[in-house]
N, CA, C and O atoms as a Maestro MAE file, in Angstrom:
{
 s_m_m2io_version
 :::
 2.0.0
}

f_m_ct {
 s_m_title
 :::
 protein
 m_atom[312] {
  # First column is atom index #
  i_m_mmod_type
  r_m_x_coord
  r_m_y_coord
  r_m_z_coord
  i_m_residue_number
  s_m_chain_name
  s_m_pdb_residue_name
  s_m_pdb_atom_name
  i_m_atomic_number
  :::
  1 25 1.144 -18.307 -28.873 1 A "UNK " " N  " 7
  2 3 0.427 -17.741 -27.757 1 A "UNK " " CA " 6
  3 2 1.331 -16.822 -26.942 1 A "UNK " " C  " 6
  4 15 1.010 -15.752 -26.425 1 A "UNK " " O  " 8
  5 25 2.457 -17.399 -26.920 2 A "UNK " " N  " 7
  6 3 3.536 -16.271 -26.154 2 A "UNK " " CA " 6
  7 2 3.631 -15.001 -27.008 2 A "UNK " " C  " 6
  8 15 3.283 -13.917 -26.539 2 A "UNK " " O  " 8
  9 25 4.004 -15.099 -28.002 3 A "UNK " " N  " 7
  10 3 3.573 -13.423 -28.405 3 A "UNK " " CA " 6
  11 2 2.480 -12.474 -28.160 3 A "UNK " " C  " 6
  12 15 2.553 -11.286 -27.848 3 A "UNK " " O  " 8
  13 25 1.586 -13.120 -28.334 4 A "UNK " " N  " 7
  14 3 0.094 -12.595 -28.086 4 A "UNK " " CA " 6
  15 2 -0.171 -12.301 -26.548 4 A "UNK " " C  " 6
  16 15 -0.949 -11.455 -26.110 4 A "UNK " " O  " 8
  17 25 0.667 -13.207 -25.782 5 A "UNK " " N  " 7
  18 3 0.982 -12.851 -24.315 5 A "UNK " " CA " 6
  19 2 1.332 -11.463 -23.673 5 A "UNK " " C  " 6
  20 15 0.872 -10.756 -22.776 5 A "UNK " " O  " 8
  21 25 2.595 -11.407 -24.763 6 A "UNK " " N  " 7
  22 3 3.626 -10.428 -25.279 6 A "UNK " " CA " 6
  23 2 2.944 -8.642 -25.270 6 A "UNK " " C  " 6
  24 15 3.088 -7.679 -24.518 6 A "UNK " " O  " 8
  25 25 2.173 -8.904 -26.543 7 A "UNK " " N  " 7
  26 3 1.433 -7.589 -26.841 7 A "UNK " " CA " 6
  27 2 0.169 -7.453 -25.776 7 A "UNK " " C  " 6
  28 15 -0.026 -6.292 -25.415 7 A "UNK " " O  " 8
  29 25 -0.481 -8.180 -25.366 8 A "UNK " " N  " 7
  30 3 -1.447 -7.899 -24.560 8 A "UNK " " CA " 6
  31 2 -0.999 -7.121 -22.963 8 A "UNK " " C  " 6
  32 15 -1.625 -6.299 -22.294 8 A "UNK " " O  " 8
  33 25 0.681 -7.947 -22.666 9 A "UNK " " N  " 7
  34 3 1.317 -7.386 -21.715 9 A "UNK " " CA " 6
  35 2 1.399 -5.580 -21.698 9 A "UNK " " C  " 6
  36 15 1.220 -4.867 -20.711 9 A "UNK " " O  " 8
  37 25 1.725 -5.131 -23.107 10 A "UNK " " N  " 7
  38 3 2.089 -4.288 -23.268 10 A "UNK " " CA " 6
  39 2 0.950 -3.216 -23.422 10 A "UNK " " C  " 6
  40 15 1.138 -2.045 -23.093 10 A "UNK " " O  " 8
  41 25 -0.410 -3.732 -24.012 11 A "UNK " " N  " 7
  42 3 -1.522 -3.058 -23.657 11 A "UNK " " CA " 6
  43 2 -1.707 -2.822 -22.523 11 A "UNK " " C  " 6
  44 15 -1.913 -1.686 -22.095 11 A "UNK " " O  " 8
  45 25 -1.666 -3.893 -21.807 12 A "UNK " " N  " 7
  46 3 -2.044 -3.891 -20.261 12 A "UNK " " CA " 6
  47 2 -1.313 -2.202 -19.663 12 A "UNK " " C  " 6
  48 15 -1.925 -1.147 -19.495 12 A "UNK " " O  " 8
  49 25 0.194 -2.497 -19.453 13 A "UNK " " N  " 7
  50 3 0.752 -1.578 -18.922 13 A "UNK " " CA " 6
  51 2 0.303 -0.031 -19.707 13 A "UNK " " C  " 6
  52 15 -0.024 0.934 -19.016 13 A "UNK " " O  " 8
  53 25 0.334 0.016 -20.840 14 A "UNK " " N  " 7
  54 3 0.029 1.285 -21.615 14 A "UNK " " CA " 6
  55 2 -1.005 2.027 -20.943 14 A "UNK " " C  " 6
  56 15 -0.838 3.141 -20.446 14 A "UNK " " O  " 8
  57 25 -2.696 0.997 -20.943 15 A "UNK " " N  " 7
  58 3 -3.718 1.479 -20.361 15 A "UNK " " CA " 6
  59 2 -3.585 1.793 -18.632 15 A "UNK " " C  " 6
  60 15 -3.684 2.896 -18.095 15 A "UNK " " O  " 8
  61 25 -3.404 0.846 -18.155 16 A "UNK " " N  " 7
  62 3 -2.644 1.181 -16.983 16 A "UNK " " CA " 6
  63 2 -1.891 2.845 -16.328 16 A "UNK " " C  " 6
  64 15 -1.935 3.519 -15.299 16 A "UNK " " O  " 8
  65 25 -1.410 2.879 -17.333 17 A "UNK " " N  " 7
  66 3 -0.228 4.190 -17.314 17 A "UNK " " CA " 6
  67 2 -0.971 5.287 -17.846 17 A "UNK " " C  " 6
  68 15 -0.310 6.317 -17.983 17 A "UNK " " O  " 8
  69 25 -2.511 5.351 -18.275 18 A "UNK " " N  " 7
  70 3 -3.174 6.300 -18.884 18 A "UNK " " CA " 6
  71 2 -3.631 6.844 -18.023 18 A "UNK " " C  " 6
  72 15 -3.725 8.012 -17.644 18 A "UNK " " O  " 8
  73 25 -4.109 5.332 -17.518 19 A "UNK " " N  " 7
  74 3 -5.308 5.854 -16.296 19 A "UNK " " CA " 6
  75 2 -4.864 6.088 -15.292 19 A "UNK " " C  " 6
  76 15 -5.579 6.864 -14.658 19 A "UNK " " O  " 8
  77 25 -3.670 5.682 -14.610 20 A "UNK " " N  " 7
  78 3 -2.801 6.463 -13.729 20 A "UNK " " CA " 6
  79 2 -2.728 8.297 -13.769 20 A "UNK " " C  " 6
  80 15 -2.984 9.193 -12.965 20 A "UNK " " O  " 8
  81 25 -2.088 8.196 -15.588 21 A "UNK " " N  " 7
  82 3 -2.075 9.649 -15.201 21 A "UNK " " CA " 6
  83 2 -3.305 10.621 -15.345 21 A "UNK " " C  " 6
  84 15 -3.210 11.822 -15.093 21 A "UNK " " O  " 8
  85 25 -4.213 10.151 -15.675 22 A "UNK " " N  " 7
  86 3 -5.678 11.050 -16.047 22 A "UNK " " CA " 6
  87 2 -6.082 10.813 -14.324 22 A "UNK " " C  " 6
  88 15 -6.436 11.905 -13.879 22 A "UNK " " O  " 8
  89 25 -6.130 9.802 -13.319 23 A "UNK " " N  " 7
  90 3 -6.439 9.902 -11.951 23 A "UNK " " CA " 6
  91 2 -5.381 11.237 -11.183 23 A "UNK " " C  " 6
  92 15 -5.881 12.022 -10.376 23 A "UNK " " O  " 8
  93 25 -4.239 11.296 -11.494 24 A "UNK " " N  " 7
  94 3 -3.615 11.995 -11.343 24 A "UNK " " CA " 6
  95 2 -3.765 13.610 -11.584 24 A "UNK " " C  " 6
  96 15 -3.867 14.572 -10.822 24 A "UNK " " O  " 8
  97 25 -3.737 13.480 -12.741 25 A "UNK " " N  " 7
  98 3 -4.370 14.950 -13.584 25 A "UNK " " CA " 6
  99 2 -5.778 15.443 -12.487 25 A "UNK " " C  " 6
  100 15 -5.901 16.526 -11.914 25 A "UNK " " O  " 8
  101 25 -6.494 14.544 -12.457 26 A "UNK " " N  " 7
  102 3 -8.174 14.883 -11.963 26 A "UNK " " CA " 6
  103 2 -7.722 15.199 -10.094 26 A "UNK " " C  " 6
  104 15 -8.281 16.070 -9.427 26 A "UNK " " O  " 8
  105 25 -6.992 14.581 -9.733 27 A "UNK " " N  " 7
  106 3 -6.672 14.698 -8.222 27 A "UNK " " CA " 6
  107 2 -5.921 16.325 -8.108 27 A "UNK " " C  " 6
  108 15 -6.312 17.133 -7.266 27 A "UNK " " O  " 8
  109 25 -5.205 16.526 -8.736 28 A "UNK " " N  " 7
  110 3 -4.869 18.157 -8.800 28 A "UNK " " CA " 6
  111 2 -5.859 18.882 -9.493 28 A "UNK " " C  " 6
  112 15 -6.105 19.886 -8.824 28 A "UNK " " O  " 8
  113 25 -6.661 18.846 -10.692 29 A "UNK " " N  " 7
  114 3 -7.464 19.462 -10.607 29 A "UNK " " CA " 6
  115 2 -8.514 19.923 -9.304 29 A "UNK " " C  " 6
  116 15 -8.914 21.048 -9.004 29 A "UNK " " O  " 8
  117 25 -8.792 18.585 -8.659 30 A "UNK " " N  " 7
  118 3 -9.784 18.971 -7.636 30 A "UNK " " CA " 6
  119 2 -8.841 19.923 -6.683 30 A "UNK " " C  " 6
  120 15 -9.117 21.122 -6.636 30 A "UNK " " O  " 8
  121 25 -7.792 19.438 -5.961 31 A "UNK " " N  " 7
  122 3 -6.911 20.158 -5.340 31 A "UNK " " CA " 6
  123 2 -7.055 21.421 -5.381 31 A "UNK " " C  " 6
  124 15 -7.237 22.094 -4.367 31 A "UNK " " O  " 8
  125 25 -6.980 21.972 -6.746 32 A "UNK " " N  " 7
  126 3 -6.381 23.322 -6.981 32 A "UNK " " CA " 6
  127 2 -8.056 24.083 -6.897 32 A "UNK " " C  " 6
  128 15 -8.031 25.122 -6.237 32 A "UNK " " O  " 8
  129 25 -9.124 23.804 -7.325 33 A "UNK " " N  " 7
  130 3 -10.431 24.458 -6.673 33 A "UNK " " CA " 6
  131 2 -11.009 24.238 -5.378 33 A "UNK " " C  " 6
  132 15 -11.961 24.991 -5.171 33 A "UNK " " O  " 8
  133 25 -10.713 23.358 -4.330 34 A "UNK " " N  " 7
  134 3 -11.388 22.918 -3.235 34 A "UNK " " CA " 6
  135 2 -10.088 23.408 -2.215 34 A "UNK " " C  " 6
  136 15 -10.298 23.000 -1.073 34 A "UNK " " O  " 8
  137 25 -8.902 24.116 -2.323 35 A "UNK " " N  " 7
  138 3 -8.032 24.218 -1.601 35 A "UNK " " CA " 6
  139 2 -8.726 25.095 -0.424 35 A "UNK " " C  " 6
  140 15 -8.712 24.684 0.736 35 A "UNK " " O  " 8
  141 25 -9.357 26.370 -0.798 36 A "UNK " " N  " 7
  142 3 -9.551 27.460 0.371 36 A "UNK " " CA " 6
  143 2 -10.660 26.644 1.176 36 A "UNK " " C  " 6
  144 15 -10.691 26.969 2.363 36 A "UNK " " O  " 8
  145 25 -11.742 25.484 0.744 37 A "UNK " " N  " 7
  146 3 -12.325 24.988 1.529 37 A "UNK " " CA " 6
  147 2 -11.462 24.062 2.758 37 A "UNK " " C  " 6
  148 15 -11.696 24.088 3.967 37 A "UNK " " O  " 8
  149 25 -10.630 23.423 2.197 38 A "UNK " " N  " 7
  150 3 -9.477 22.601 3.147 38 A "UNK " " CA " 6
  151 2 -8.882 23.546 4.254 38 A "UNK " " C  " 6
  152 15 -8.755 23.229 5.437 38 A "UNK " " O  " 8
  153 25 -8.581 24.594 3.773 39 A "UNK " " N  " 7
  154 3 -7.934 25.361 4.710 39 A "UNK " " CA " 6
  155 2 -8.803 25.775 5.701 39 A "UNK " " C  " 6
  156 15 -8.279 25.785 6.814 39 A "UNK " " O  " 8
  157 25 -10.011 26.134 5.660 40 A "UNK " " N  " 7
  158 3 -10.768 26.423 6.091 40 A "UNK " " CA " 6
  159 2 -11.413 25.521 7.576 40 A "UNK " " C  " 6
  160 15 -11.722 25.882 8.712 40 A "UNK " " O  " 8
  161 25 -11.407 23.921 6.696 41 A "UNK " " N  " 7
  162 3 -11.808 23.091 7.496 41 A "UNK " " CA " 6
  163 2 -10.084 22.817 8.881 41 A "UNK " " C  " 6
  164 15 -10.000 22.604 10.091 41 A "UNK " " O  " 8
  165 25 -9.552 22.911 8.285 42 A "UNK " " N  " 7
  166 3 -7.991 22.782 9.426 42 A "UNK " " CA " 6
  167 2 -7.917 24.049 10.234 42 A "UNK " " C  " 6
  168 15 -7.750 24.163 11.448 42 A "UNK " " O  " 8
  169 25 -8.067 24.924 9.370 43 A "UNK " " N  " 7
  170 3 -8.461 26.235 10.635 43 A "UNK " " CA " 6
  171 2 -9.789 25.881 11.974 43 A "UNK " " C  " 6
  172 15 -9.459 26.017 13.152 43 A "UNK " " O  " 8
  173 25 -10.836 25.559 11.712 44 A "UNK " " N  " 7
  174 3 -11.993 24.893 12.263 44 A "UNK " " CA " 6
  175 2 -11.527 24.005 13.408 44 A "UNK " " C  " 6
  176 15 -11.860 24.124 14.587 44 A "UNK " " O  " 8
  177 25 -10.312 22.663 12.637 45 A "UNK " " N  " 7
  178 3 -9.962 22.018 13.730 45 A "UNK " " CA " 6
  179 2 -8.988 22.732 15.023 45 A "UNK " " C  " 6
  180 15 -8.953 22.827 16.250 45 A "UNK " " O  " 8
  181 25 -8.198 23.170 13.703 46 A "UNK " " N  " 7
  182 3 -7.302 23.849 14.962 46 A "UNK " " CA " 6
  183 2 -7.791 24.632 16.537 46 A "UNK " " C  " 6
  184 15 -7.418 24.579 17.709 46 A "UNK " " O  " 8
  185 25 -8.960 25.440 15.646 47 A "UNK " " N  " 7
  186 3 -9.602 26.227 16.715 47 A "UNK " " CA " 6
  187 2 -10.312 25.232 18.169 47 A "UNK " " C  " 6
  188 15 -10.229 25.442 19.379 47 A "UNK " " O  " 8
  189 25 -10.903 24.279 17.496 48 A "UNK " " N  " 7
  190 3 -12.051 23.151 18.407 48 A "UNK " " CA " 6
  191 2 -10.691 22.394 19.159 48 A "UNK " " C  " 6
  192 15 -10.844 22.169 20.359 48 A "UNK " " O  " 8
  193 25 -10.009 22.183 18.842 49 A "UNK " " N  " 7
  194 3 -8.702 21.332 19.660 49 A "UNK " " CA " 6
  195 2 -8.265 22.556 20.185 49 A "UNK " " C  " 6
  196 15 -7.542 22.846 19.231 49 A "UNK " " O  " 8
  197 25 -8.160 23.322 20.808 50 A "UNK " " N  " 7
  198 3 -7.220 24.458 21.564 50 A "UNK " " CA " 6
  199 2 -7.369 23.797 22.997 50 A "UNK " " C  " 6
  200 15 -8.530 23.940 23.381 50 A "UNK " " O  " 8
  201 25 -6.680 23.204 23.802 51 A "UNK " " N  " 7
  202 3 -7.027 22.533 25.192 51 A "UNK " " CA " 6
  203 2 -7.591 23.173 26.528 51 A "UNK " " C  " 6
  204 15 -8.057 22.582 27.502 51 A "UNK " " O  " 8
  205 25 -7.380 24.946 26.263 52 A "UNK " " N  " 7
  206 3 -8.393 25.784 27.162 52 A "UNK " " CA " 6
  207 2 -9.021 26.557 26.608 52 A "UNK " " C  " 6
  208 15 -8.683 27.149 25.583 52 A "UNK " " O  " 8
  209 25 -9.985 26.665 27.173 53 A "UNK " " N  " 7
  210 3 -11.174 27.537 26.789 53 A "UNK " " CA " 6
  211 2 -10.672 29.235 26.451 53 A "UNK " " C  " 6
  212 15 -11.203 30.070 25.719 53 A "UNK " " O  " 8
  213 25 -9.789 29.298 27.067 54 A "UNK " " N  " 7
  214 3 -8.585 30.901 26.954 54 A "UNK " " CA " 6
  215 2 -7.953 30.851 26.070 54 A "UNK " " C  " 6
  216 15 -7.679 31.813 25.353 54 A "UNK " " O  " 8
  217 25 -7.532 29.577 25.903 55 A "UNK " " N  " 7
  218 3 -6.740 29.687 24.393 55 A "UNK " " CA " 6
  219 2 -7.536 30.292 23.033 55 A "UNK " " C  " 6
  220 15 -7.371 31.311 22.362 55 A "UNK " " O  " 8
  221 25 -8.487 29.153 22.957 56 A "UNK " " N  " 7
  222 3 -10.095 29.164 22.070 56 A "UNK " " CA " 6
  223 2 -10.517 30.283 22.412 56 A "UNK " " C  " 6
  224 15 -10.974 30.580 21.308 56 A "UNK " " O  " 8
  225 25 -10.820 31.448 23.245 57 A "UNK " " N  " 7
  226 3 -11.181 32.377 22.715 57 A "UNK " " CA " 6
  227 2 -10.417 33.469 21.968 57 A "UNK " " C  " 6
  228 15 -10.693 34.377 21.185 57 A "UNK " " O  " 8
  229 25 -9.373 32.990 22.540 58 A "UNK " " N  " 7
  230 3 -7.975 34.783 22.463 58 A "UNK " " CA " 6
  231 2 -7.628 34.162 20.926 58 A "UNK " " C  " 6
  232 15 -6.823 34.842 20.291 58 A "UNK " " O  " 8
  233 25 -8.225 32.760 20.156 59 A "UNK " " N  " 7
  234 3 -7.611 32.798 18.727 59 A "UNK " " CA " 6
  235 2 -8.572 33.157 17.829 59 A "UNK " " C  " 6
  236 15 -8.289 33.343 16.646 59 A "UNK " " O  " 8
  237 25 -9.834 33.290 18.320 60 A "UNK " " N  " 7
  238 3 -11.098 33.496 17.670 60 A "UNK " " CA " 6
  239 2 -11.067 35.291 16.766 60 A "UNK " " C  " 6
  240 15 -11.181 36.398 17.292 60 A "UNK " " O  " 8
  241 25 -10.964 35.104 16.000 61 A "UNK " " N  " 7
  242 3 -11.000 36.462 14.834 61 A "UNK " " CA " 6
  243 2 -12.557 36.827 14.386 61 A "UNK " " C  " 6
  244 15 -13.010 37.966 14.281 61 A "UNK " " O  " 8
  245 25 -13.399 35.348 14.105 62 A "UNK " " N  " 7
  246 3 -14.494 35.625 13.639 62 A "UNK " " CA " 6
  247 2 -15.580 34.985 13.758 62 A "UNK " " C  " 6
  248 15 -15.576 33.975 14.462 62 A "UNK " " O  " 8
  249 25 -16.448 35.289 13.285 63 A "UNK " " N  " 7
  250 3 -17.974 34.813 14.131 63 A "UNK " " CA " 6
  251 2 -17.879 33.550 15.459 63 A "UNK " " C  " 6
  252 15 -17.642 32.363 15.234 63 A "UNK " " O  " 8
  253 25 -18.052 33.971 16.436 64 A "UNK " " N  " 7
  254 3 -17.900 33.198 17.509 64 A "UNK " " CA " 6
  255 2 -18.528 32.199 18.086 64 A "UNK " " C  " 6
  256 15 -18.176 31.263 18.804 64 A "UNK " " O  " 8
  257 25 -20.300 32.856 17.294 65 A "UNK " " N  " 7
  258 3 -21.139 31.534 17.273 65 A "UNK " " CA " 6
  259 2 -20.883 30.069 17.237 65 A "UNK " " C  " 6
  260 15 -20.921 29.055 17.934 65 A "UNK " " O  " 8
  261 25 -20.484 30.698 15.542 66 A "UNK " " N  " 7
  262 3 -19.971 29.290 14.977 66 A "UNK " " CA " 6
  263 2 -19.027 28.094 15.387 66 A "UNK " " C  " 6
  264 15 -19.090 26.948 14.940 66 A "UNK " " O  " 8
  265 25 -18.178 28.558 16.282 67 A "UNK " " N  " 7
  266 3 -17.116 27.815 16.531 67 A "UNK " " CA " 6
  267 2 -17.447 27.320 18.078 67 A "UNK " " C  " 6
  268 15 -16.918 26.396 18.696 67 A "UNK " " O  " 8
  269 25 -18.520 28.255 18.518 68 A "UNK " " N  " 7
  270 3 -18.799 27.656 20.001 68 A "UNK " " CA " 6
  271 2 -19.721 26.341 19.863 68 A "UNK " " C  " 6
  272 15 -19.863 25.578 20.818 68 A "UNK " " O  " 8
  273 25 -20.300 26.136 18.691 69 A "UNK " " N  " 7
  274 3 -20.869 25.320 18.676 69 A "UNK " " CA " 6
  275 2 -20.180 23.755 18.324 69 A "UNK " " C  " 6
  276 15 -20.522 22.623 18.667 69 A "UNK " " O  " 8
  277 25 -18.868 24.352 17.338 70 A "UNK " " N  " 7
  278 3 -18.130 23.351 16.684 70 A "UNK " " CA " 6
  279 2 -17.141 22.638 18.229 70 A "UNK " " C  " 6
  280 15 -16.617 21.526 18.302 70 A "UNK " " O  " 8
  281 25 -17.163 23.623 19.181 71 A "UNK " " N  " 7
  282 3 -16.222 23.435 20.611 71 A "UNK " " CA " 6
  283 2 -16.869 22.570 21.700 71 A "UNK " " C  " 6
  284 15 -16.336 21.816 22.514 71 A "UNK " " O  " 8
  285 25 -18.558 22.975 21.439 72 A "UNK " " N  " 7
  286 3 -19.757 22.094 22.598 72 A "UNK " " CA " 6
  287 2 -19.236 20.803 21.647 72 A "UNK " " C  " 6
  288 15 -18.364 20.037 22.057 72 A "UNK " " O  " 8
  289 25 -19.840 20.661 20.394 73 A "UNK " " N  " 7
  290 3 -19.906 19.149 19.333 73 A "UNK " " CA " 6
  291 2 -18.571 18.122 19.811 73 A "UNK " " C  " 6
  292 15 -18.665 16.920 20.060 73 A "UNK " " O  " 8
  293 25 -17.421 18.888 19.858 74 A "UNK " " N  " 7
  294 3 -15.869 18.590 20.192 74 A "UNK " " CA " 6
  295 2 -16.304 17.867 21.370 74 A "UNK " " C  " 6
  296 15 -16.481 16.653 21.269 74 A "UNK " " O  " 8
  297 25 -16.498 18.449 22.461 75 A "UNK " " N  " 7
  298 3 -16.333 17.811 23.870 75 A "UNK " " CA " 6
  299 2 -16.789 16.944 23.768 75 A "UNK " " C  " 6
  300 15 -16.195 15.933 24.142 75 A "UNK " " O  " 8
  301 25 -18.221 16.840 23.152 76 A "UNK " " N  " 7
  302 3 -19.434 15.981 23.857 76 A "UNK " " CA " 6
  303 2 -18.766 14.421 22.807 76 A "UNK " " C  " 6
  304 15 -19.134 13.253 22.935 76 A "UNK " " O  " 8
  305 25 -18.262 14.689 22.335 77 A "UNK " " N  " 7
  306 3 -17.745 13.663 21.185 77 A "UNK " " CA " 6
  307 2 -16.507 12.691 22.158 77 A "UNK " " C  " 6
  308 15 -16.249 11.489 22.214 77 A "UNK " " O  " 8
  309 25 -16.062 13.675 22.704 78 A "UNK " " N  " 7
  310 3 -14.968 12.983 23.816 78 A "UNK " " CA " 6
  311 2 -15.070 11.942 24.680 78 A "UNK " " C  " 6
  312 15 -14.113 11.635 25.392 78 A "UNK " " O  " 8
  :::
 }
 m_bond[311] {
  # First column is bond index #
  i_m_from
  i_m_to
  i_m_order
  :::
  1 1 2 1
  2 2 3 1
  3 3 4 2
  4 3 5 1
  5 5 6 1
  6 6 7 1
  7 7 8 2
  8 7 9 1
  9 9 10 1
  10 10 11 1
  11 11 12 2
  12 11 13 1
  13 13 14 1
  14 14 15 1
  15 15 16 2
  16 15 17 1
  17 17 18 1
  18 18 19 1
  19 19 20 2
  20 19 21 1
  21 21 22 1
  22 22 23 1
  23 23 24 2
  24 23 25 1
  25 25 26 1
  26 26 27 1
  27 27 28 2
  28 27 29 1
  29 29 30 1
  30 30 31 1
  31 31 32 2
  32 31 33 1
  33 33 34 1
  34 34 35 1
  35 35 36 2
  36 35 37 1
  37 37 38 1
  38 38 39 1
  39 39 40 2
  40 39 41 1
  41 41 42 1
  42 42 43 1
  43 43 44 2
  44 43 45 1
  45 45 46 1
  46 46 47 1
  47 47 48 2
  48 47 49 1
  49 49 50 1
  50 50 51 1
  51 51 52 2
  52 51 53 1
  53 53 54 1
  54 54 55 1
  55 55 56 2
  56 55 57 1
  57 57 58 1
  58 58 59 1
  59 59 60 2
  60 59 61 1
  61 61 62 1
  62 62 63 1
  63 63 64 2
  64 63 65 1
  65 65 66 1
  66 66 67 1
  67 67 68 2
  68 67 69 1
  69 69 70 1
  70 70 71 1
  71 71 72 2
  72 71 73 1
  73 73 74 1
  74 74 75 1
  75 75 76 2
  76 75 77 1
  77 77 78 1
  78 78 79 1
  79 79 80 2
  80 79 81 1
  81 81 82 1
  82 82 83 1
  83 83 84 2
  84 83 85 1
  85 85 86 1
  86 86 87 1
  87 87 88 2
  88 87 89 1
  89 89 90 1
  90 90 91 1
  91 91 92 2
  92 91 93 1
  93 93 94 1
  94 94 95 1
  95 95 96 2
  96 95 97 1
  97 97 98 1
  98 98 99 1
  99 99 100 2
  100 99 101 1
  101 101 102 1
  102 102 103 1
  103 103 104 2
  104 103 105 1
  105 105 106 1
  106 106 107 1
  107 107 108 2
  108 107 109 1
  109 109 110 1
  110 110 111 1
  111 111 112 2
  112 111 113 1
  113 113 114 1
  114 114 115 1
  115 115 116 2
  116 115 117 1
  117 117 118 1
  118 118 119 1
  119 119 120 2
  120 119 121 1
  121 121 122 1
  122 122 123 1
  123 123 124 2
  124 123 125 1
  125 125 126 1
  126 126 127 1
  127 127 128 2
  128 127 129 1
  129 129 130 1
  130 130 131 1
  131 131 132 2
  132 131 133 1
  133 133 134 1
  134 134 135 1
  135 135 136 2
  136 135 137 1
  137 137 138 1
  138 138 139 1
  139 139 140 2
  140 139 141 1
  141 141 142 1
  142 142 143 1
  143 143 144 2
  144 143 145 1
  145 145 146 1
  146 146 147 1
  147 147 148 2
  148 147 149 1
  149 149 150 1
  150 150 151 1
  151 151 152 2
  152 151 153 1
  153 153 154 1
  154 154 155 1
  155 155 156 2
  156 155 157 1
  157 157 158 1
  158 158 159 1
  159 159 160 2
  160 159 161 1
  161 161 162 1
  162 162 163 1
  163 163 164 2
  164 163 165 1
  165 165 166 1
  166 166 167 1
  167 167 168 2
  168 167 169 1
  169 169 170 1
  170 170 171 1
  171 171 172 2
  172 171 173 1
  173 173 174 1
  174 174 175 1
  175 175 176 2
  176 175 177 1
  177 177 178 1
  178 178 179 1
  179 179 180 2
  180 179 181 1
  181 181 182 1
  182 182 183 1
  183 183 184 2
  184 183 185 1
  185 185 186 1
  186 186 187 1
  187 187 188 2
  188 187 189 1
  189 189 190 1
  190 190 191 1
  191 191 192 2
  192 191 193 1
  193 193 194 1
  194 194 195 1
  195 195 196 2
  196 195 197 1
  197 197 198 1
  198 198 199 1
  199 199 200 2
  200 199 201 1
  201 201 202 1
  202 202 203 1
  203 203 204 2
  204 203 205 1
  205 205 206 1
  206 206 207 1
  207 207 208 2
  208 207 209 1
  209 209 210 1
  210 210 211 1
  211 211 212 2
  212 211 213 1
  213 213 214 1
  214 214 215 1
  215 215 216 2
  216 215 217 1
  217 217 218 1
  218 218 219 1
  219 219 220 2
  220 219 221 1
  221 221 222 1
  222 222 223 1
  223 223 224 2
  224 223 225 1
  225 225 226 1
  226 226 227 1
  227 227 228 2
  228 227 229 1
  229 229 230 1
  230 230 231 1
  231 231 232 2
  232 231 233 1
  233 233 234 1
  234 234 235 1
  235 235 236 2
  236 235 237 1
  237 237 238 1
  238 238 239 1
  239 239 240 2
  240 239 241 1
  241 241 242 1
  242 242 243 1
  243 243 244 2
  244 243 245 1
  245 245 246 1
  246 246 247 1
  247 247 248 2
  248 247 249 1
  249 249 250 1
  250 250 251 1
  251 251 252 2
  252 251 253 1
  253 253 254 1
  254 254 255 1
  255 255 256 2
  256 255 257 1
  257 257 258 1
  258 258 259 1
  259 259 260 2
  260 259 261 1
  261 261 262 1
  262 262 263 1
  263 263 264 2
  264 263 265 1
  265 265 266 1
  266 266 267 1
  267 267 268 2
  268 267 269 1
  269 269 270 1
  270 270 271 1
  271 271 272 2
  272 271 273 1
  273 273 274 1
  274 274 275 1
  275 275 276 2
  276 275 277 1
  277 277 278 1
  278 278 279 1
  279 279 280 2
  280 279 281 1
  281 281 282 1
  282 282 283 1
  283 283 284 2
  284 283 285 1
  285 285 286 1
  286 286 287 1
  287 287 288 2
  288 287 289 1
  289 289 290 1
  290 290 291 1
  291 291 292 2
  292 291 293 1
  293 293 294 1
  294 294 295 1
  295 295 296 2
  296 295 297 1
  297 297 298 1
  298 298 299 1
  299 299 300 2
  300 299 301 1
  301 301 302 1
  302 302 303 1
  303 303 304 2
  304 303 305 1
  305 305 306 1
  306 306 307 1
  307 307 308 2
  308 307 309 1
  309 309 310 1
  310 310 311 1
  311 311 312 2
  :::
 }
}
């Protein structure tokens, strides 16, 4: 039975170590297509956290709508 202990140990770790690296593999895959959305969303925060309203506008480049709304959502969340 200790041998059989033995080899099953060694399955264990093998499969183990597959699926490690195929989770791995798949986590940079996603990475590497969903990146400009990430950036996107940290730009978003950055903007909604600016602590004056002067700050938040003088960083604003583009559509202003959008972010005034993401700035009301911010507060009221506070």
């Amino acid at each position: 039975m200790n041998r059989l202990g033995g080899i099953a140990r060694k399955i264990e770790f093998a499969v183990a170590g597959v699926l490690t690296l195929e989770v791995v593999a798949l986590h940079f895959n996603v990475m590497r297509r969903d990146a400009p959305l990430w950036r996107d969303e940290i730009s978003s925060l950055s903007l909604q956290t600016k602590p004056t309203p002067t700050e938040f506008w003088s960083s604003l480049t583009f559509d202003p709508g959008r972010f005034r709304l993401e700035r009301i959502n911010v507060a009221i969340r506070r």
